[in-house]
N, CA, C and O atoms as a MOPAC input file, in Angstrom:
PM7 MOZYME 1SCF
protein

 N      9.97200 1     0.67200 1    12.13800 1
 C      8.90900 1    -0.30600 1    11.92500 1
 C      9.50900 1    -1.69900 1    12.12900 1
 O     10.50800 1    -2.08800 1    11.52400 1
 N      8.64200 1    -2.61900 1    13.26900 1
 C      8.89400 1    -3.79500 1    13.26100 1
 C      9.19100 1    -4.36200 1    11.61800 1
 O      8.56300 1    -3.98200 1    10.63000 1
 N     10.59800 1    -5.61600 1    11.62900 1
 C     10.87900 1    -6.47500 1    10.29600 1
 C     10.67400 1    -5.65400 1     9.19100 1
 O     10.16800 1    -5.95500 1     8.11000 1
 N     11.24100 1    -4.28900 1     9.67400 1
 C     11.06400 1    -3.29200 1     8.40700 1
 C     11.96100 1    -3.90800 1     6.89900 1
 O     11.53000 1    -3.67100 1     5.77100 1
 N     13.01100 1    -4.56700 1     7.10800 1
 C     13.81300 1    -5.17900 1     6.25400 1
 C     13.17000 1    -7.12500 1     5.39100 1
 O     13.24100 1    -7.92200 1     4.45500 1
 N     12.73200 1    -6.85600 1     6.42700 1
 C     11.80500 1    -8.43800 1     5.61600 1
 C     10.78700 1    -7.68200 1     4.93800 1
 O     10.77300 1    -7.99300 1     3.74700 1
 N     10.08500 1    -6.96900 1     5.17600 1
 C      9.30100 1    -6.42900 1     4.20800 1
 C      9.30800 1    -5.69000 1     3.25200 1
 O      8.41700 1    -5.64900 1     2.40300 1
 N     10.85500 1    -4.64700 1     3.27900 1
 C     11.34600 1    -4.73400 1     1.60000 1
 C     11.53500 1    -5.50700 1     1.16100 1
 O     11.66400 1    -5.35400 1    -0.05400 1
 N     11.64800 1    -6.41900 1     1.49800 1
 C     12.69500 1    -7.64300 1     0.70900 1
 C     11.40200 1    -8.29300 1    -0.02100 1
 O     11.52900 1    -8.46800 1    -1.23300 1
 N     10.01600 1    -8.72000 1     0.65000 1
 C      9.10100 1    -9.18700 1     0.29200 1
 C      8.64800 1    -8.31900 1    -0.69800 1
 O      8.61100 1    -8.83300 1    -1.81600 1
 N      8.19600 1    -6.84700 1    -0.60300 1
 C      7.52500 1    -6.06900 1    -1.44700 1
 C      8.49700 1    -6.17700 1    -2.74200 1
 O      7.96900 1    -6.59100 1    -3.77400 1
 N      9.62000 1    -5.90100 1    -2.76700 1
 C     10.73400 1    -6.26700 1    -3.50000 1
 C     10.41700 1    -7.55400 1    -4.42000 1
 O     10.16900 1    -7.44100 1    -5.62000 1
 N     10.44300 1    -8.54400 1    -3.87400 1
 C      9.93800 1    -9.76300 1    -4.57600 1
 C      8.79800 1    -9.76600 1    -4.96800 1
 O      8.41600 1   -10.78300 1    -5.54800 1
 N      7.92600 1    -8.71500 1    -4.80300 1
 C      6.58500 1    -8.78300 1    -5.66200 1
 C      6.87100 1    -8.08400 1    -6.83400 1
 O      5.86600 1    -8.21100 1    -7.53400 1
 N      7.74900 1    -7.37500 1    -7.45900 1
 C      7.84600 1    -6.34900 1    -8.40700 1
 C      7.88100 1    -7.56000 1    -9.66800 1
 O      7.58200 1    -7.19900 1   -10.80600 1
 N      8.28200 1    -9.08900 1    -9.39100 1
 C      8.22200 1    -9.85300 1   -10.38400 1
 C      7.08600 1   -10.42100 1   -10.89200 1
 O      6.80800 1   -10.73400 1   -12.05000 1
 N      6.16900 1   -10.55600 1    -9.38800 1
 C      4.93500 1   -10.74600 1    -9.78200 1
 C      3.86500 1    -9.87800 1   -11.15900 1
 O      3.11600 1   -10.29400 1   -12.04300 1
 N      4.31300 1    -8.56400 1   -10.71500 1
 C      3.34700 1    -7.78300 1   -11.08200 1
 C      2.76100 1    -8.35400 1   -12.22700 1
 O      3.35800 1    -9.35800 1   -12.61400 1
 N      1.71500 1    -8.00400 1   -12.93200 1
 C      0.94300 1    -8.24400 1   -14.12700 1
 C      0.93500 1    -6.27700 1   -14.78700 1
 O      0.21300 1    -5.30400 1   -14.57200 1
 N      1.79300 1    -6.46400 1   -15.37200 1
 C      2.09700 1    -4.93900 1   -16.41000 1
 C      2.28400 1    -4.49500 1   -17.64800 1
 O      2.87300 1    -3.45200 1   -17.93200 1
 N      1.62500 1    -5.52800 1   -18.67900 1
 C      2.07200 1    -5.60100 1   -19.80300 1
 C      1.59800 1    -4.44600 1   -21.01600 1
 O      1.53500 1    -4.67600 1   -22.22300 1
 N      1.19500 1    -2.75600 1   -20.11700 1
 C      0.95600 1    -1.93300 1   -20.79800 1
 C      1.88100 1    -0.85500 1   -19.64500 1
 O      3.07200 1    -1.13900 1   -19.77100 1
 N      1.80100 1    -0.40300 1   -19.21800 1
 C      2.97900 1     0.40100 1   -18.53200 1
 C      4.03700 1    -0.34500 1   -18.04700 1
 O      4.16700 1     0.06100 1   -16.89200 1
 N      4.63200 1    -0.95600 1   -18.19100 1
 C      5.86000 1    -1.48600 1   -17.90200 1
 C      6.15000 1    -1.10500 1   -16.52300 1
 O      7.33500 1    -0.78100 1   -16.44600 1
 N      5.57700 1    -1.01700 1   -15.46200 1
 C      5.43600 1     0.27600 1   -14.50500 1
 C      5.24200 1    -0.63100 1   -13.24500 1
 O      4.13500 1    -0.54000 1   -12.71500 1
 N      6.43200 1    -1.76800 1   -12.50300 1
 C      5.67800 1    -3.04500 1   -11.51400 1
 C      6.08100 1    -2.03500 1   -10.44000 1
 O      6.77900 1    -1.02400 1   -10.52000 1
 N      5.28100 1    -2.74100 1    -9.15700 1
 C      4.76900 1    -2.05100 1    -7.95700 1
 C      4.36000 1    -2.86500 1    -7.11300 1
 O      3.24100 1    -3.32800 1    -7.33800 1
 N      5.02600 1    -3.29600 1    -5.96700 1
 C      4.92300 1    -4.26400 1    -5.05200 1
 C      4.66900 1    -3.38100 1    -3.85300 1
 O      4.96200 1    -2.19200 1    -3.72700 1
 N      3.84200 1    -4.48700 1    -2.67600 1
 C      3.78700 1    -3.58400 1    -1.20600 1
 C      4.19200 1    -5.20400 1    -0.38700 1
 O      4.43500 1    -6.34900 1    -0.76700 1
 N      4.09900 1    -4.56900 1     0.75200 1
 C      4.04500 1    -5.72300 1     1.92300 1
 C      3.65800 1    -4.84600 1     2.56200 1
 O      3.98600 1    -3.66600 1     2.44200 1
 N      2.48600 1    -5.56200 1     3.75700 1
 C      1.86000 1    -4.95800 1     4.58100 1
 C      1.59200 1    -5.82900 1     6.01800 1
 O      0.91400 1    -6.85300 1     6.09700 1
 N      2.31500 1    -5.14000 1     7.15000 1
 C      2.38700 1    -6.04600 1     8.17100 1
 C      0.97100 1    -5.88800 1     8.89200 1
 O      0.15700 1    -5.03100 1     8.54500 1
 N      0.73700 1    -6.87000 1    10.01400 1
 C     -0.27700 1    -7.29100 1    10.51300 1
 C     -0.32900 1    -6.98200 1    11.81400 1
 O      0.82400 1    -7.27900 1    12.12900 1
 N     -1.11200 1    -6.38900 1    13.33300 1
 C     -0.84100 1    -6.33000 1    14.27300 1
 C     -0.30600 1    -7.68600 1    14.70800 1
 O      0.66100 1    -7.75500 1    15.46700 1
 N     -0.95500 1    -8.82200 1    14.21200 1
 C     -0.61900 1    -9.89400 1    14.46500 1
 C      0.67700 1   -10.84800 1    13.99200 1
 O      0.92700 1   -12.04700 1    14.11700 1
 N      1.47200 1    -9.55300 1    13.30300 1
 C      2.66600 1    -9.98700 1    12.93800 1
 C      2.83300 1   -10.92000 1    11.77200 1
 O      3.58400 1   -11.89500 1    11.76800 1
 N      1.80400 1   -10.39800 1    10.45400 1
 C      1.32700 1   -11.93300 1     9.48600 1
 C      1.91300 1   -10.44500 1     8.45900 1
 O      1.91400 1    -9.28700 1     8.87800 1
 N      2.32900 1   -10.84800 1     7.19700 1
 C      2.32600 1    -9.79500 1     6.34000 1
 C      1.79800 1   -10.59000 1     5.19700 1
 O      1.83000 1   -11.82100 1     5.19100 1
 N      1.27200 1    -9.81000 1     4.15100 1
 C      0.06000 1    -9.78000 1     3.21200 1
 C      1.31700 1    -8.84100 1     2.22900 1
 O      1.86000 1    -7.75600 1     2.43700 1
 N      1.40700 1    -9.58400 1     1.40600 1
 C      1.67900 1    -8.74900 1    -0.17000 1
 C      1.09900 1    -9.02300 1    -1.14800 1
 O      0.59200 1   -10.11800 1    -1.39100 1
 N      1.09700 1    -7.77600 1    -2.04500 1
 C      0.54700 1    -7.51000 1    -2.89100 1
 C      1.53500 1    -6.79400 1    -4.53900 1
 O      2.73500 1    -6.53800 1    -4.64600 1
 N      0.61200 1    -6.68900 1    -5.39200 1
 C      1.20400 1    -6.40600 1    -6.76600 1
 C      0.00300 1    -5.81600 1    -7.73100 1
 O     -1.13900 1    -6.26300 1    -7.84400 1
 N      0.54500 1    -4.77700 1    -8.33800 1
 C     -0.27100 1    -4.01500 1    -9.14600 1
 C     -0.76300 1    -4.91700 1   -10.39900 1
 O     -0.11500 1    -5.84000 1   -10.89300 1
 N     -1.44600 1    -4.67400 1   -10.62100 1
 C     -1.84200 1    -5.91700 1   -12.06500 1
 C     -3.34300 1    -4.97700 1   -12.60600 1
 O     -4.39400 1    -4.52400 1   -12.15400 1
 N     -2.44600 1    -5.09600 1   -14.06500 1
 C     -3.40200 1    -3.94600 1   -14.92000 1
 C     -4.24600 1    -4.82200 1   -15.80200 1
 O     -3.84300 1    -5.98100 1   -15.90200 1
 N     -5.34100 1    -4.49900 1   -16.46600 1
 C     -6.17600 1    -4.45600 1   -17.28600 1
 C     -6.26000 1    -3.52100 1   -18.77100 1
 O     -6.12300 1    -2.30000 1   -18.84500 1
 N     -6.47500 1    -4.28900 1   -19.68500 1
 C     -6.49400 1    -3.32900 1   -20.72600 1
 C     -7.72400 1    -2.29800 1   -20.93500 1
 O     -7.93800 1    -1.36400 1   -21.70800 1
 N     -8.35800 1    -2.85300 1   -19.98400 1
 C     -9.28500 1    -1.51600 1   -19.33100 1
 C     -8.50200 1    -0.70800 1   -18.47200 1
 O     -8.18600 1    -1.37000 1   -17.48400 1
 N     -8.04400 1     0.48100 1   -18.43200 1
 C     -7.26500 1     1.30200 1   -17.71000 1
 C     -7.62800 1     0.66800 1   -16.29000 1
 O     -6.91600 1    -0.01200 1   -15.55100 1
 N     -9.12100 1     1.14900 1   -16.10800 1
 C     -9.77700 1     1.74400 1   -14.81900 1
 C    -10.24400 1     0.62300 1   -14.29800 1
 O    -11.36800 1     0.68500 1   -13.80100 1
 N     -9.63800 1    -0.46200 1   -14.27700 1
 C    -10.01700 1    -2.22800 1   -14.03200 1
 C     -8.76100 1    -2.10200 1   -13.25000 1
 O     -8.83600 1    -2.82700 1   -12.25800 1
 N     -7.38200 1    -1.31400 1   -13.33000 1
 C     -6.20600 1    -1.76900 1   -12.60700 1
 C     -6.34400 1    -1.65600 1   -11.26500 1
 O     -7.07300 1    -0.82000 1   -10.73000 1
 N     -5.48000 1    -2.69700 1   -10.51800 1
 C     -5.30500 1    -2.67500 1    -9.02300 1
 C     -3.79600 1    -2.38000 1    -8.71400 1
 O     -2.78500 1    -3.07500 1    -8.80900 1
 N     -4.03000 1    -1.03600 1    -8.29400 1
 C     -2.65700 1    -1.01700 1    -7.47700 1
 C     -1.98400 1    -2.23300 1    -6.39600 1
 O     -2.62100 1    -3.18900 1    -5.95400 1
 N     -0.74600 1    -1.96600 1    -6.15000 1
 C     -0.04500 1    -3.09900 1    -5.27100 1
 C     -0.50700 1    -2.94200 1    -4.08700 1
 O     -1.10400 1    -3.94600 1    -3.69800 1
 N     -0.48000 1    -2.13200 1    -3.38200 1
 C     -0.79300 1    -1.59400 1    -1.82000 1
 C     -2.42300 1    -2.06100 1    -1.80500 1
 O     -2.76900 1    -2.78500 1    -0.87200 1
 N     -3.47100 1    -1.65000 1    -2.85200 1
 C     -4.44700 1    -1.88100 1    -2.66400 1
 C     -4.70500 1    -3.21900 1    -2.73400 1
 O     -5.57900 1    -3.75100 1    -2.04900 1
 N     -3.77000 1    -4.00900 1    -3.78100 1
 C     -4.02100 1    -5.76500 1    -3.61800 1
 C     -3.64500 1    -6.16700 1    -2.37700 1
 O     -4.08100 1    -7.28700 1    -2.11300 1
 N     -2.81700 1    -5.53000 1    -1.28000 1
 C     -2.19500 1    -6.35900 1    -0.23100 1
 C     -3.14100 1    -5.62600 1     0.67200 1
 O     -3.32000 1    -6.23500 1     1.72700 1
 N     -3.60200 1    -4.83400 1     0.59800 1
 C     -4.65900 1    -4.60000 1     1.96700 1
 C     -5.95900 1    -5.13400 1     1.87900 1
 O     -6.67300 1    -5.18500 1     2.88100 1
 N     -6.40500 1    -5.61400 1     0.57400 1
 C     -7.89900 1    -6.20800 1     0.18000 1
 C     -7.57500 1    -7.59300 1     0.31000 1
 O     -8.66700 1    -8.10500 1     0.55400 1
 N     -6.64200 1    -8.58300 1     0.29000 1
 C     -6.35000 1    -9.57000 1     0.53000 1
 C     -6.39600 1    -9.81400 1     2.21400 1
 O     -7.01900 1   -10.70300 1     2.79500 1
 N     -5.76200 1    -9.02300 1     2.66500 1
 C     -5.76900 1    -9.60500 1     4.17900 1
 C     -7.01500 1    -9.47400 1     4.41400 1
 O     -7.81100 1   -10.41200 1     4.47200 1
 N     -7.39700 1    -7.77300 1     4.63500 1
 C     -9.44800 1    -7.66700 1     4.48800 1
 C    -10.29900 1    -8.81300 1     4.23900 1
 O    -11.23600 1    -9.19100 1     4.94200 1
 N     -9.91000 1    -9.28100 1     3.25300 1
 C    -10.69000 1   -10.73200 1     2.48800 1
 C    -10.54900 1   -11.77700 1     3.56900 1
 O    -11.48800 1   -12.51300 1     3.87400 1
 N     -9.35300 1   -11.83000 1     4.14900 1
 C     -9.21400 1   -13.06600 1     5.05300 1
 C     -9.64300 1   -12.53000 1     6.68200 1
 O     -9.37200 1   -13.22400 1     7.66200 1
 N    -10.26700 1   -11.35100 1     6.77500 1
 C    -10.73200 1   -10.71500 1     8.31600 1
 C     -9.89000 1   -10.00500 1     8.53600 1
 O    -10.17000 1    -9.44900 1     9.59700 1
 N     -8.76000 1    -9.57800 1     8.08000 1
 C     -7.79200 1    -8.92500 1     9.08300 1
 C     -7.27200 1    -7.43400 1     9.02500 1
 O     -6.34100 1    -7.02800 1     8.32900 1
 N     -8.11600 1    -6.64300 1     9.95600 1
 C     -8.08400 1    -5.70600 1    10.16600 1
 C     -7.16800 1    -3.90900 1    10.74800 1
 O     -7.29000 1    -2.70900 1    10.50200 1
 N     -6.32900 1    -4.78700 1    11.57700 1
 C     -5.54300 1    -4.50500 1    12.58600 1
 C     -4.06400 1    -4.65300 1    11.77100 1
 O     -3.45400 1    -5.71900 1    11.67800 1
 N     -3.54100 1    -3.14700 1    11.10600 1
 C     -2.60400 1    -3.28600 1    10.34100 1
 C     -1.06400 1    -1.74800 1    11.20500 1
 O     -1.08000 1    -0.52500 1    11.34900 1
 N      0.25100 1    -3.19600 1    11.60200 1
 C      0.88800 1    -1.94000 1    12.09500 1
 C      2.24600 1    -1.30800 1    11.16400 1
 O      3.19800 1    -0.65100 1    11.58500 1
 N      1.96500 1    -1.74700 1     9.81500 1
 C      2.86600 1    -1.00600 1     8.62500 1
 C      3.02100 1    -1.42500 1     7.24100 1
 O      2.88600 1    -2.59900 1     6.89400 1
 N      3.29600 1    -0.49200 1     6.46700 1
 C      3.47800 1    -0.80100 1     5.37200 1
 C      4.72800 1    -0.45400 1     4.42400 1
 O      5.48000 1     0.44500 1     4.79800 1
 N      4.96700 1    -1.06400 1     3.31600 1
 C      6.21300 1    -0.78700 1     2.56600 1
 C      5.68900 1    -0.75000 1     0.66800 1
 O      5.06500 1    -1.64800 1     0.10100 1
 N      6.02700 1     0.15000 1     0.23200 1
 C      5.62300 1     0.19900 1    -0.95100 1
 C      7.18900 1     0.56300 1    -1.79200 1
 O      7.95600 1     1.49500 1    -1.55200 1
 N      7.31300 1    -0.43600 1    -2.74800 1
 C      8.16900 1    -0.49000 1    -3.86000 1
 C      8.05900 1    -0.01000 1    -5.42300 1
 O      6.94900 1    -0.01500 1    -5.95500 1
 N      9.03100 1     0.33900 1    -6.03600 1
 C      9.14500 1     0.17600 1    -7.26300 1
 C     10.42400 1     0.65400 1    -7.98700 1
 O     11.27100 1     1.47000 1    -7.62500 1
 N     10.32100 1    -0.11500 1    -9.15900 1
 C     11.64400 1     0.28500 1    -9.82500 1
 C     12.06900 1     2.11500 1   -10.59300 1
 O     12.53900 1     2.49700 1   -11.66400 1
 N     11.64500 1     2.70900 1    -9.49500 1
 C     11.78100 1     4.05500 1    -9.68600 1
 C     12.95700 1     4.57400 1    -9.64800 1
 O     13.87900 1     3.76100 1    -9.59300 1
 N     13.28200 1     5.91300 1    -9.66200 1
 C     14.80300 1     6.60400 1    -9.55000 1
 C     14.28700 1     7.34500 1    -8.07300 1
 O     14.78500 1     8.35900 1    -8.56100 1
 N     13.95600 1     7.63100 1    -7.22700 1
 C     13.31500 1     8.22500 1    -5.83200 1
 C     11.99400 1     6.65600 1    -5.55300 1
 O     11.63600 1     5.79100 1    -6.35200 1
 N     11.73000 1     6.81500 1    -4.55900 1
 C     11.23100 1     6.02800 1    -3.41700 1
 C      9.88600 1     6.33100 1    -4.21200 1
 O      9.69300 1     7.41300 1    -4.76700 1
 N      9.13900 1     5.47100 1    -4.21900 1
 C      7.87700 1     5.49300 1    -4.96600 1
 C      6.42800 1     6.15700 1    -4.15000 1
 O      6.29900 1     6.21700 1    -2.92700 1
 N      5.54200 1     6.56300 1    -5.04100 1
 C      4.72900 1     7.61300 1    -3.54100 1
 C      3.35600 1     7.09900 1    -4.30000 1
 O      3.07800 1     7.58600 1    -5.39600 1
 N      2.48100 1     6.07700 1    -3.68100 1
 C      0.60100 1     5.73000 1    -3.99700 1
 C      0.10900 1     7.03400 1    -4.61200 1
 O      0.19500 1     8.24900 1    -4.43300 1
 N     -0.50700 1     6.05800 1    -5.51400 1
 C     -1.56300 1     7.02700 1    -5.98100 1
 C     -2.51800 1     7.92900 1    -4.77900 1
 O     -2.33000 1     8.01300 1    -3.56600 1
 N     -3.65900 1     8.58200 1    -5.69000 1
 C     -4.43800 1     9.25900 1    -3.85700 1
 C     -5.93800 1     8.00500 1    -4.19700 1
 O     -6.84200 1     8.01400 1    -3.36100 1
 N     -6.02400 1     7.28900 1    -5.09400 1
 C     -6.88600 1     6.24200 1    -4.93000 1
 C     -6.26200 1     4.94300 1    -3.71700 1
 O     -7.07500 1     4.47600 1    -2.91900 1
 N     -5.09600 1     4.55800 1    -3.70200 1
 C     -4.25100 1     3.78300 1    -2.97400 1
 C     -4.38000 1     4.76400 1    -1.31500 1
 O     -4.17100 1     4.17000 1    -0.25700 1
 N     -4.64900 1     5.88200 1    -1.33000 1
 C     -4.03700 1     6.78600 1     0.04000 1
 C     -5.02900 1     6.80300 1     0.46900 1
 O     -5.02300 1     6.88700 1     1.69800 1
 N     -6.59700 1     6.73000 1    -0.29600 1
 C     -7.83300 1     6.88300 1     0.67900 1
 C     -7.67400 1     5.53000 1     1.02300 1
 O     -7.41600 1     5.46600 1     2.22400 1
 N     -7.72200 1     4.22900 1     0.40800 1
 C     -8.04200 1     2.85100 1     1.00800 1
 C     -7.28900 1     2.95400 1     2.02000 1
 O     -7.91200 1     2.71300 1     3.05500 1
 N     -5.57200 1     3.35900 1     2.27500 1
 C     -5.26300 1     3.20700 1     3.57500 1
 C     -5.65700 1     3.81900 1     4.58000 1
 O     -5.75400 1     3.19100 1     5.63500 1
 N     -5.98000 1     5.15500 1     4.53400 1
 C     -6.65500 1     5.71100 1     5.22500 1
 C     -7.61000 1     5.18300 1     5.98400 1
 O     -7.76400 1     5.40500 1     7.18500 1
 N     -8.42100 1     4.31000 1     5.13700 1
 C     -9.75000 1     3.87300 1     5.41300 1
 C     -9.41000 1     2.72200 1     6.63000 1
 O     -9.98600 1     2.56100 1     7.70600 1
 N     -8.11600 1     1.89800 1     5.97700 1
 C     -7.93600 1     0.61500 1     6.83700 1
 C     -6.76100 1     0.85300 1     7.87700 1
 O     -6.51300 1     0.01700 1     8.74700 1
 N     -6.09900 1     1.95700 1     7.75100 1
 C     -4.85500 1     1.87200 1     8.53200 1
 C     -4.75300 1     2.85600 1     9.82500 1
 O     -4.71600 1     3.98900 1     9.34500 1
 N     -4.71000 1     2.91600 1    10.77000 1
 C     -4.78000 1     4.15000 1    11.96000 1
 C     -3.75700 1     5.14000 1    11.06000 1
 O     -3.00800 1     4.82400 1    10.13600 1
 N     -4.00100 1     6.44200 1    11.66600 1
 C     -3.41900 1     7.87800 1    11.01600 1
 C     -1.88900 1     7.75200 1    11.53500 1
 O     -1.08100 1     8.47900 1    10.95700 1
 N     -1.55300 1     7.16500 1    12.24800 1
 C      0.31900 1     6.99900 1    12.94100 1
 C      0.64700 1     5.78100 1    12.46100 1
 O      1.17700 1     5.21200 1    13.41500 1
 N      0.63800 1     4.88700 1    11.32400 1
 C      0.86200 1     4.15700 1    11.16500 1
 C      1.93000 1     3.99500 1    10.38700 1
 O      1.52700 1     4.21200 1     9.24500 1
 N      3.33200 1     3.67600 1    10.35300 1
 C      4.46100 1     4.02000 1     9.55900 1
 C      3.99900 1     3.50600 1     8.29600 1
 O      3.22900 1     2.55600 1     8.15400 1
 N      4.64200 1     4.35600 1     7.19100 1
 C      4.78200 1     3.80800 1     5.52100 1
 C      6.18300 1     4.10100 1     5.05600 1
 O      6.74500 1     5.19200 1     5.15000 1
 N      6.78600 1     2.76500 1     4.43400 1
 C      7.98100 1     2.96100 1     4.18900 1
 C      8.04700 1     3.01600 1     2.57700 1
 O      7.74700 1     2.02600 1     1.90900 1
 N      8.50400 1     4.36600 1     1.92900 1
 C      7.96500 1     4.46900 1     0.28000 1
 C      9.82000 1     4.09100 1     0.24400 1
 O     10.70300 1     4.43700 1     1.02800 1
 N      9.86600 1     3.43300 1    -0.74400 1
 C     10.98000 1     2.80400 1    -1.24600 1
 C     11.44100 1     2.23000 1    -2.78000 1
 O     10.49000 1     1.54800 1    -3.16200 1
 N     12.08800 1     2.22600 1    -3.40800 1
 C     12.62600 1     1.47800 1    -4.53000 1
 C     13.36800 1     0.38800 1    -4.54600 1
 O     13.89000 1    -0.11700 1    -3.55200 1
 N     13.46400 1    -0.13400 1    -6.01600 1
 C     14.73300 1    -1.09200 1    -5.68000 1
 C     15.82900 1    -1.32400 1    -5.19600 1
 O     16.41600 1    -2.36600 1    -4.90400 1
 N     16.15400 1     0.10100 1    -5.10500 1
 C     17.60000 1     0.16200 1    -4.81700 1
 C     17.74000 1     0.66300 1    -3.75600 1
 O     18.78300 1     1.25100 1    -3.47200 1
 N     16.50800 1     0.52700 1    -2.73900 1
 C     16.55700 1     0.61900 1    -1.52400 1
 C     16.96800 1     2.09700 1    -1.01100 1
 O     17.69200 1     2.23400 1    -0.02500 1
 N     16.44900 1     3.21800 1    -1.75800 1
 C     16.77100 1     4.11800 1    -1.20300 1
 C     15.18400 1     4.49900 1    -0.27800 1
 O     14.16000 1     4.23300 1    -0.90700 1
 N     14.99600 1     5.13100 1     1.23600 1
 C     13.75500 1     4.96900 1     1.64300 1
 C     13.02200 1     6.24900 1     2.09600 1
 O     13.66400 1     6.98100 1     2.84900 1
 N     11.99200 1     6.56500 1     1.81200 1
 C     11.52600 1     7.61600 1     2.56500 1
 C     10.51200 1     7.18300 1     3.76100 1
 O      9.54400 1     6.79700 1     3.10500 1
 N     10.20800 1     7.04100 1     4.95000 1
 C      9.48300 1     7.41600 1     6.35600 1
 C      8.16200 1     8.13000 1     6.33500 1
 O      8.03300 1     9.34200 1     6.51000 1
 N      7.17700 1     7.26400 1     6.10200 1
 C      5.54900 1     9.10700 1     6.42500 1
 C      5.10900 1     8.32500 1     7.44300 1
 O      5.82100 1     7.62300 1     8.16200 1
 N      3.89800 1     8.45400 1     7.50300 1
 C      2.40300 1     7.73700 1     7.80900 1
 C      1.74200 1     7.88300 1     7.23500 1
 O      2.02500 1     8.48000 1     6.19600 1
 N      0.23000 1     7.41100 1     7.49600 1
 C     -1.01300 1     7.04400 1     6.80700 1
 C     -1.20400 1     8.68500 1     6.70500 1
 O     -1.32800 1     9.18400 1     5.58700 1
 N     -1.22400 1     9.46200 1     7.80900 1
 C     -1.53200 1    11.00000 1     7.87900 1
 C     -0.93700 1    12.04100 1     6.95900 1
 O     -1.49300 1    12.97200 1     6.37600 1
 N      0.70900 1    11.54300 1     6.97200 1
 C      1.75300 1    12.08700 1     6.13600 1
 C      0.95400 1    12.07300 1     4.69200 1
 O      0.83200 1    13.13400 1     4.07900 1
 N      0.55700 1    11.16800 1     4.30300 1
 C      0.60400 1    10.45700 1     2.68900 1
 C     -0.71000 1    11.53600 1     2.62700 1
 O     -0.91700 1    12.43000 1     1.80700 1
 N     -1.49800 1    11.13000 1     3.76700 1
 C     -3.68000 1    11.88400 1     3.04900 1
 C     -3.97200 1    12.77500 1     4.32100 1
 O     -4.74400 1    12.27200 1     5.13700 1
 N     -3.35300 1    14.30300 1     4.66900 1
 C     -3.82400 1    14.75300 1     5.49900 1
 C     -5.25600 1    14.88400 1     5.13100 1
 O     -5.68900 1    14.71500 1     3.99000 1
 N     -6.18300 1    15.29400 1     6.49900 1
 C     -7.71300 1    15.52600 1     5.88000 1
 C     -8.30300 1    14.86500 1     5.15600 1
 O     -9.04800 1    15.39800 1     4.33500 1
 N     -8.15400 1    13.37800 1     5.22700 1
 C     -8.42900 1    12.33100 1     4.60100 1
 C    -10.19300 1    12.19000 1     4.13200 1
 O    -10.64800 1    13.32100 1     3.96300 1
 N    -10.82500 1    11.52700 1     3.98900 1
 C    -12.45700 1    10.87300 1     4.50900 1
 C    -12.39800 1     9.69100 1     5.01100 1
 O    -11.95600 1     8.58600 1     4.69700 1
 N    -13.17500 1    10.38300 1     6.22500 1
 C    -13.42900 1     9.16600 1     7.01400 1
 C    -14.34500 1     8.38700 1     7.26600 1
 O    -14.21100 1     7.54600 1     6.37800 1
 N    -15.11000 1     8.11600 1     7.81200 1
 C    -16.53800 1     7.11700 1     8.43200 1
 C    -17.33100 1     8.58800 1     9.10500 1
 O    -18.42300 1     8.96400 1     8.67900 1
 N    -16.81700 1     9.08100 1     9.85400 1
 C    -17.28600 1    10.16100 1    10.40900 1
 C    -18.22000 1    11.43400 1     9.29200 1
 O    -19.24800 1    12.08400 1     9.48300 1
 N    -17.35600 1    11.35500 1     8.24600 1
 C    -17.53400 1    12.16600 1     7.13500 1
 C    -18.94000 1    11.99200 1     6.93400 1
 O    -19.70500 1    12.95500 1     6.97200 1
 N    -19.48400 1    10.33700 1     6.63400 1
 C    -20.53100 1     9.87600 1     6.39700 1
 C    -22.23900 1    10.55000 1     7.37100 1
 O    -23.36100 1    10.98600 1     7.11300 1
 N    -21.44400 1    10.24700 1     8.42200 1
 C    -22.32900 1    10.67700 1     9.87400 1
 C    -22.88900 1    11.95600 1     9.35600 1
 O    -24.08200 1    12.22300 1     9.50600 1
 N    -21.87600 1    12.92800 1     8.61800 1
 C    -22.44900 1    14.49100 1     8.59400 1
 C    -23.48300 1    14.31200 1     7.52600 1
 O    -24.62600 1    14.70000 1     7.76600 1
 N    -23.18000 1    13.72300 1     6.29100 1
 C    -23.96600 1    13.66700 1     5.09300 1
 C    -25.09800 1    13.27200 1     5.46400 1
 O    -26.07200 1    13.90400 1     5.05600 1
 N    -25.26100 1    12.34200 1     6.17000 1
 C    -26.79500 1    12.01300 1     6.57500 1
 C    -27.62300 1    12.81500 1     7.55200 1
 O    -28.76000 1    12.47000 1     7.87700 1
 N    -27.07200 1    13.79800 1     7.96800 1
 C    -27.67900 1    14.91400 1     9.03300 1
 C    -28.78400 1    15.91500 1     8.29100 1
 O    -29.33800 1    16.80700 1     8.93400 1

């Protein structure tokens, strides 16, 4: 993945951001741009459980927010002991926004990394298409 190393380093630097003051649990992404712009993000919880935003999902709804559609990777962090792996609420949004070959680099602090894609993470995903049938 293009500036695969600037974008640990960025997702990395979001783990300070995070807002976590009930799971102790921070979670940074960086998410590059076809256009070569990267968008990070940080998990930030609510004392409403089900109010929390994952990291990956803050950095792909942010660029979204600003038009930008056309995404060619991502990097997801955390201070884990193994390379950190999205929720499957985090795996449909990429799905939704990211082509199915799109590298994901799951990673920790300590930089150890694992390699998927969007496909790897949500085989048999839902798609837009999905929709098409329901209305038949």
């Amino acid at each position: 993945m293009r500036r695969q190393q600037e974008l640990c380093e960025q997702a990395n630097a979001m783990l300070k951001r995070a807002y976590v003051p009930y799971s102790n649990f921070p979670v940074g992404a960086a998410l590059l741009t076809s256009d070569d712009e990267i968008y990070t993000g940080c998990n930030i919880e609510n004392s409403s459980y089900g109010l929390t935003n994952c990291a990956e999902r803050t950095a792909i709804f942010k660029a979204v927010s600003e038009g930008v559609k056309a995404f060619d990777g991502l990097v997801i962090t955390g201070k884990t002991e193994d390379p950190i792996s999205p929720c499957g609420a985090c795996r449909q949004v990429i799905a939704e926004f990211c082509p199915p070959d799109m590298p994901i680099i799951l990673t920790n602090e300590k930089g150890d990394i694992k390699e998927t894609t969007v496909e790897g993470l949500l085989p048999y995903y839902f798609e837009a298409e999905d929709m098409d049938y329901a209305r038949k």
